[in-house]
C-alpha positions in Angstrom: 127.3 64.1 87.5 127.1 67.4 86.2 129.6 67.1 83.5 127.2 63.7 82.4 123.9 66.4 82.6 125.7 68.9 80.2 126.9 65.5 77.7 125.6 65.5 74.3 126.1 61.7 73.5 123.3 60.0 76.0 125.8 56.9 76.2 127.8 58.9 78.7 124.4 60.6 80.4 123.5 56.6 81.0 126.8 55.4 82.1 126.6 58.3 84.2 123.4 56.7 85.6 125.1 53.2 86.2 127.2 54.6 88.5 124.7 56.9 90.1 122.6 53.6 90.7 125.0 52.0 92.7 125.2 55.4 95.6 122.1 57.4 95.4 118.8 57.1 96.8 115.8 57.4 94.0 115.6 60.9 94.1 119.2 61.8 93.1 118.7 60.0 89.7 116.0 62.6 88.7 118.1 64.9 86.9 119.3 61.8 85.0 115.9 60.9 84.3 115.2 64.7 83.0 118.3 65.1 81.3 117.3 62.0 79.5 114.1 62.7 78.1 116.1 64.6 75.2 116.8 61.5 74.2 113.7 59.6 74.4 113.6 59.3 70.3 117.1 58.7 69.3 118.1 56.0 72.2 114.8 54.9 73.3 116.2 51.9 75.0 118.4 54.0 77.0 115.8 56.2 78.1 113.3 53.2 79.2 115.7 52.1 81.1 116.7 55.2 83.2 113.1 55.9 83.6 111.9 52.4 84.7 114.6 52.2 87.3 114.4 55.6 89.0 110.5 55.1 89.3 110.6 51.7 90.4 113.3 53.2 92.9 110.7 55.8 93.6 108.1 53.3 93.9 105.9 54.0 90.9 104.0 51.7 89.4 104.3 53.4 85.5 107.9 51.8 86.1 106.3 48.6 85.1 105.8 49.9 81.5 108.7 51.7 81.1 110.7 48.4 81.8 108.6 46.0 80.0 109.4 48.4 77.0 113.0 48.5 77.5 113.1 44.9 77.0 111.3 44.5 73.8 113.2 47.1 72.6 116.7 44.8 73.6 115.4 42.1 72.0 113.7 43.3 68.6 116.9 45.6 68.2 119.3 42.4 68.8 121.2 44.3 70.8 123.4 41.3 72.8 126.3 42.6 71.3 126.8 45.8 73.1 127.8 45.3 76.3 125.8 49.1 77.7 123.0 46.9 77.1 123.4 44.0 78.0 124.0 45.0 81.9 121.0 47.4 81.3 119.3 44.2 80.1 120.3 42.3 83.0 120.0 45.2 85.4 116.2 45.7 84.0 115.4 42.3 84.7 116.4 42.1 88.4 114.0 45.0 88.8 111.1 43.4 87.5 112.0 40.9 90.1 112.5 38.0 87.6 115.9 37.0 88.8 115.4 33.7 87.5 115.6 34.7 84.1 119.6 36.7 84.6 121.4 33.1 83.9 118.9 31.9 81.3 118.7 34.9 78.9 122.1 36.2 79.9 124.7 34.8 81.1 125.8 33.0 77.3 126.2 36.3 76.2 128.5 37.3 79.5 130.7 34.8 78.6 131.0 35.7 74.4 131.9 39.2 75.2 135.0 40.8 76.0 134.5 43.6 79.1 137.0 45.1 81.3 137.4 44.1 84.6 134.8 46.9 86.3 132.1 46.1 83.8 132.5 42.0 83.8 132.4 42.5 87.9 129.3 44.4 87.8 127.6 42.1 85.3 128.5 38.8 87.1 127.5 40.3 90.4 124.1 40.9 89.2 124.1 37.1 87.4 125.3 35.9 91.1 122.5 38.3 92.6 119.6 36.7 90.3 120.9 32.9 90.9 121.2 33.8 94.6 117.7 34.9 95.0 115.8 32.7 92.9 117.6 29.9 95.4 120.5 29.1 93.8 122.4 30.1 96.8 126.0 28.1 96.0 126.2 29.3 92.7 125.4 32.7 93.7 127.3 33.0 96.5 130.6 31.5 94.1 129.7 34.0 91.6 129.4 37.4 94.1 132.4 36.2 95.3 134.5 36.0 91.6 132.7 40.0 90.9 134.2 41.1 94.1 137.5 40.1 93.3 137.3 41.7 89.7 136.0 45.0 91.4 139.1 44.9 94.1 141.2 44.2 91.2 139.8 47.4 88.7 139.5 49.6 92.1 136.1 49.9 91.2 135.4 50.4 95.1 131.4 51.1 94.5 131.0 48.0 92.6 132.9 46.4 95.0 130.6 47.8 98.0 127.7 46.9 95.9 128.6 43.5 95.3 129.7 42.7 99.4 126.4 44.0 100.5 124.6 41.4 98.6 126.9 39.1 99.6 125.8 39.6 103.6 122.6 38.2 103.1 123.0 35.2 100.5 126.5 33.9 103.1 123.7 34.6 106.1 120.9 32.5 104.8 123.6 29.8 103.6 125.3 29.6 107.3 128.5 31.4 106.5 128.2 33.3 109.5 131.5 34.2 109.6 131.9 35.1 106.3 128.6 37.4 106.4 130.0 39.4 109.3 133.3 40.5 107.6 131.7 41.5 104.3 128.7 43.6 106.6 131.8 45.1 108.2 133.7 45.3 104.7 130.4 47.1 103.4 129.8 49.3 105.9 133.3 51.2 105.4 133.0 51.0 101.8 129.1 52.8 101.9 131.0 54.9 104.2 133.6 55.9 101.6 131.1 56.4 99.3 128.7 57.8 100.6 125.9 55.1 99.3 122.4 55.5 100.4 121.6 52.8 97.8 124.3 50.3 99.7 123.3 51.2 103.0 119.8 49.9 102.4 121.1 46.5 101.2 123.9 46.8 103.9 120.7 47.0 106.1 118.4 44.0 104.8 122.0 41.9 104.9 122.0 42.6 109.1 118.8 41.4 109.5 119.3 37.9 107.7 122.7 37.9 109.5 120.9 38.2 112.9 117.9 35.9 111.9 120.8 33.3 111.0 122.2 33.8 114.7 118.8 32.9 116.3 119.1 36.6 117.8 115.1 37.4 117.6 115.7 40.9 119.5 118.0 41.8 117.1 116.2 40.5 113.9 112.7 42.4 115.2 114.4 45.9 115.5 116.1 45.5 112.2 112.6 44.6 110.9 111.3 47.8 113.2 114.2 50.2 110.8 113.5 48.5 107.8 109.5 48.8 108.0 110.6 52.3 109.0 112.4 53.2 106.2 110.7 51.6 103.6 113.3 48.9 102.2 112.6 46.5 100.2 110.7 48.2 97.5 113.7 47.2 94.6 113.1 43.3 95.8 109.3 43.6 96.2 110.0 42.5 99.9 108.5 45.6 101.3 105.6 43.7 102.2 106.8 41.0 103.4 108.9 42.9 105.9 105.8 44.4 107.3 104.1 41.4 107.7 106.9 39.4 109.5 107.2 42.0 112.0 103.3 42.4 112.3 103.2 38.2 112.5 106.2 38.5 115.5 103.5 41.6 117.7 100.8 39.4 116.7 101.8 36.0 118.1 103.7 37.6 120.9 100.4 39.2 122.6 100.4 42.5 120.9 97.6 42.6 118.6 97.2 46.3 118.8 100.7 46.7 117.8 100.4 44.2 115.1 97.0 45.7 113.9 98.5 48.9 113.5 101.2 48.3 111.8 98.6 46.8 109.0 96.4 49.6 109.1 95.5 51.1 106.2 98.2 49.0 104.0 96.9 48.1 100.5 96.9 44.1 99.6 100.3 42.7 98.2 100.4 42.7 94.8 99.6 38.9 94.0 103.0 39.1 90.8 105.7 39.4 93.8 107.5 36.3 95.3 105.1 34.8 97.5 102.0 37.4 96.7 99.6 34.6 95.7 100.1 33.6 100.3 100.0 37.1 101.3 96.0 37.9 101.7 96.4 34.6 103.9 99.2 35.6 105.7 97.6 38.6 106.4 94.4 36.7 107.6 96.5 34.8 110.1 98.0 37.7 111.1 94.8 39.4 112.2 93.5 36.1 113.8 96.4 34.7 115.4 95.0 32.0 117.5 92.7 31.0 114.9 93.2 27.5 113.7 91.0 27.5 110.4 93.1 30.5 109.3 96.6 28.6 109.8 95.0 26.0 107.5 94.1 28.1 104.8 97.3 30.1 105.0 99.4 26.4 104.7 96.6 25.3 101.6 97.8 28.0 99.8 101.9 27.8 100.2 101.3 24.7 97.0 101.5 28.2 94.3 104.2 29.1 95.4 106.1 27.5 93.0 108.1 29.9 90.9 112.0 29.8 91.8 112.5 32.9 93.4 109.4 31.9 96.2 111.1 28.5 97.6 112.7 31.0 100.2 109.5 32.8 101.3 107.8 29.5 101.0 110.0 28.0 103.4 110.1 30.7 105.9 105.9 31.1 105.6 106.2 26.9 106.6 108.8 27.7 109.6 106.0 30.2 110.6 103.3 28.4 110.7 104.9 25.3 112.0 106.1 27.0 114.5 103.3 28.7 116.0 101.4 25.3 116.2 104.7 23.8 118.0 104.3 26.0 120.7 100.0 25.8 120.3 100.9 21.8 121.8 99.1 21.1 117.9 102.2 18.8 116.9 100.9 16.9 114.0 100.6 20.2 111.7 103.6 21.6 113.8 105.9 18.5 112.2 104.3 18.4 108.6 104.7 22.3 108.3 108.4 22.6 109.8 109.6 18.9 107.6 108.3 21.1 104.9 110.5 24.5 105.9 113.6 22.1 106.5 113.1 20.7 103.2 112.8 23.8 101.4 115.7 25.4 103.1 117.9 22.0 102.5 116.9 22.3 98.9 118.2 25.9 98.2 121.3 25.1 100.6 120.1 27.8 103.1 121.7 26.0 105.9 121.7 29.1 108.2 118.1 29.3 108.2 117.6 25.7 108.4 119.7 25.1 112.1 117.0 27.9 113.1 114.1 25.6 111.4 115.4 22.5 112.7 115.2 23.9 116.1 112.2 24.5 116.3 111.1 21.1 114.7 113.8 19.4 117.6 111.6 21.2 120.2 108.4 19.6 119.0 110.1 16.3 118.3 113.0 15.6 120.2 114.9 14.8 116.5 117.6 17.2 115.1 117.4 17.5 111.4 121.0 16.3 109.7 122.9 19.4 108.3 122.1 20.0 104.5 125.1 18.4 102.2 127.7 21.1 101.5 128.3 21.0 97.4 131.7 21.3 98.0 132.2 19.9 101.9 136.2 18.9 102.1 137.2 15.3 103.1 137.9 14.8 106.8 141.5 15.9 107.0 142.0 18.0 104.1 141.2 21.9 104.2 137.7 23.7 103.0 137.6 25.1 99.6 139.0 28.2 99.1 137.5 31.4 97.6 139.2 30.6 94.4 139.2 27.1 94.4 134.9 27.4 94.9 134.8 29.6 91.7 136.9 27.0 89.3 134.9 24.4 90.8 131.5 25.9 89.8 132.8 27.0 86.5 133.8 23.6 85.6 130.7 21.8 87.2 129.1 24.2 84.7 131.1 22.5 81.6 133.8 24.7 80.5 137.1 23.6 79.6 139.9 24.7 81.6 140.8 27.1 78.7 137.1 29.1 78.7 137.3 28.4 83.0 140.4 30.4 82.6 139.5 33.0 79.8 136.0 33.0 82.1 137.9 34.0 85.8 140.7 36.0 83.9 143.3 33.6 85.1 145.8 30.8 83.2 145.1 27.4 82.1 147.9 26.6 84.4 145.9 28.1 87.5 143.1 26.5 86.5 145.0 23.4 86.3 146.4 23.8 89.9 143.3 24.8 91.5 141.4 21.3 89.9 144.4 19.2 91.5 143.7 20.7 94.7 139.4 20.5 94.0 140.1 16.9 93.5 142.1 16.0 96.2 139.9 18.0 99.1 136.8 16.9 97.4 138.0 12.9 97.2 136.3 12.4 93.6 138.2 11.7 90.4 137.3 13.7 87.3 134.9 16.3 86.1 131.4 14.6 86.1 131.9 13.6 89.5 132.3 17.9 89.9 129.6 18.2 88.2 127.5 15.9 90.1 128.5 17.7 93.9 126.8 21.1 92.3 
């Protein structure tokens, strides 16, 4: 970094930065963020940018403005074209926690542009990140998976541990238990390597959801304990929700003095994060456990929670709820509420957190919910999907050609050509709208 800090061109200062982002904590980048401010006429997108992130990383509010900015300035200035900007673009909008809009706005401009391997990697692991957490969690998951491969492949081994630590909590909350344990592993030596701070917090938040998936509740409430602890979960905006799961768990598990503590003297969640218009409910219920009235207004207000990256939280406030009046002996509300939590969870193709649901709902009704369909679920007798052959299949569900499928996964037609043999066969369907009809 210091070489960056004595730069002259605030292109290198910023790429710099990109890197920094992906291993140090917030208050390593503020030399960056110094450094900078030199530049604050001449590149004022650039400097926006650095600014926002490192105070939303700090937890400042002015980030807000800083970031708003930054994207104006992307789009009056047209600047698509340059590919600097459009992963600062990308990387701006993930922290304003509007991963809904990475595909929309961005991803047709991915695809035009010619990047090396490092930078395509890091651009289509943030694309995966904002389709996996607005609850697109197959196309996500298919997409982390391609950027990992094209970070192994540059020996970008920081974008590849950035990449795998996501990757621990989208294959958790889909059921790819397995495959969620070797990447925590896989990340854990990589941060290690490293020497990530910034990974190790993901790294963290990834364990939880792994041991949530499991149905290990010890496990899950001291991960919550450290997390709470530490502060995660201010980049996501789940820093609240964190506290008030673990306050909900004291709460209905006769500790109210633990639980009322732990809300003490914490401001309201801010109503623009996923799931902030439930939160003043939540936090009602939370405070009032056994009260019944309160459950009802907390479910009456789950309906706004309707923007994409909230049918996760919704969900899991649904499995809550239901499940506290399972064990109450109140079944009626106990079935609509955890129906509602199975559905949601079917919907995104979270089917690790909807066996954990469903067993909850099978305790109050004696009926086990029917796995979710697997987009890509292999015939009986023919092998699962591989890694590869997942990645073609999205990419042609999505309507390329095999020629842009291969230019798009840096592979030939002929690959592409093998792998759809293979698709077709496992898969037992015919041609290409039936692909695109799985997805």
């Amino acid at each position: 970094m210091a070489e960056a800090l004595q730069a002259s061109d605030p292109r290198v200062l910023f790429q710099a930065f990109l890197m920094l982002s992906r291993n140090a904590a917030a208050r390593d980048l503020q030399p960056l963020v110094t450094a900078m401010a030199e530049f604050r006429d001449s590149e004022p997108f650039l400097f926006h940018v650095l600014t926002g992130v490192a105070l939303r990383r700090a937890g400042n509010p002015a980030a807000v403005t800083h970031l708003e900015t930054a994207l104006a300035l992307f789009q009056d200035q047209r600047l698509y074209g340059d590919p600097l900007a459009l992963e600062c673009a990308i990387f701006v909008t993930l922290t304003l926690i509007r991963p809904h809009e990475t595909r929309t706005k961005f991803a047709l401009y991915v695809d035009r542009l010619t990047f090396d391997p490092a930078s395509r990697a890091r651009l289509l692991a943030m694309i995966g990140l904002g389709d996996a957490w607005a609850g697109y969690l197959v196309r996500g998951q298919a997409e982390m998976l391609e950027a990992r491969d094209l970070a192994i492949a540059a020996g970008r081994s920081d974008v590849q541990a950035e990449v795998t630590s996501w990757l621990i909590k989208c294959e958790a909350l889909r059921g790819d238990l397995e495959a969620s344990a070797a990447h925590l592993a896989e990340a854990r030596a990589l941060a290690a390597r490293n020497g990530s701070e910034w990974v190790a917090g993901h790294i963290t938040e990834g364990s939880a959801a792994l041991h949530l998936a499991r149905g290990d509740t010890e496990a899950w409430v001291a991960m919550l304990e450290l997390m709470v602890a530490a502060g995660l979960g201010v980049d996501s905006g789940l820093v609240f929700e964190y506290r008030w799961e673990l306050a909900t768990h004291y709460a209905l598990h006769d500790d109210p003095a633990r639980a009322a503590a732990l809300m003490r003297g914490v401001p309201a969640a801010p109503v623009h994060l996923p799931g902030g218009a439930a939160m003043a409910a939540w936090r009602s219920w939370i405070e009032n456990p056994s009260d019944v009235p309160a459950m009802h207004e907390f479910e009456a207000v789950l309906p706004a929670l309707t923007q994409p990256a909230e049918r996760l939280p919704r969900a899991r406030m649904s499995w809550l709820l239901g499940a506290a009046h399972g064990r109450a002996g109140r079944r009626a509300p106990a079935v609509r509420l955890l129906e509602a939590a199975c559905a949601g969870y079917a919907s995104i193709g979270a089917g690790g957190m909807l066996a954990q649901a469903s067993a909850d709902l099978l305790a109050v009704t004696g009926r086990r919910v029917a796995p979710p369909p697997q987009p890509f679920a292999a015939k009986p007798g023919e092998a699962a999907l591989t890694g590869a052959e997942i990645r073609v299949a999205v990419a042609v569900a999505d309507g390329l050609s095999n020629r842009e499928a291969a230019e798009h996964l840096f592979v030939s037609v002929k690959t592409i050509e093998f792998h759809l043999g293979n698709i077709f066969r496992k898969l037992d369907i015919r041609n290409r709208t039936e692909l695109a009809r799985l997805l």
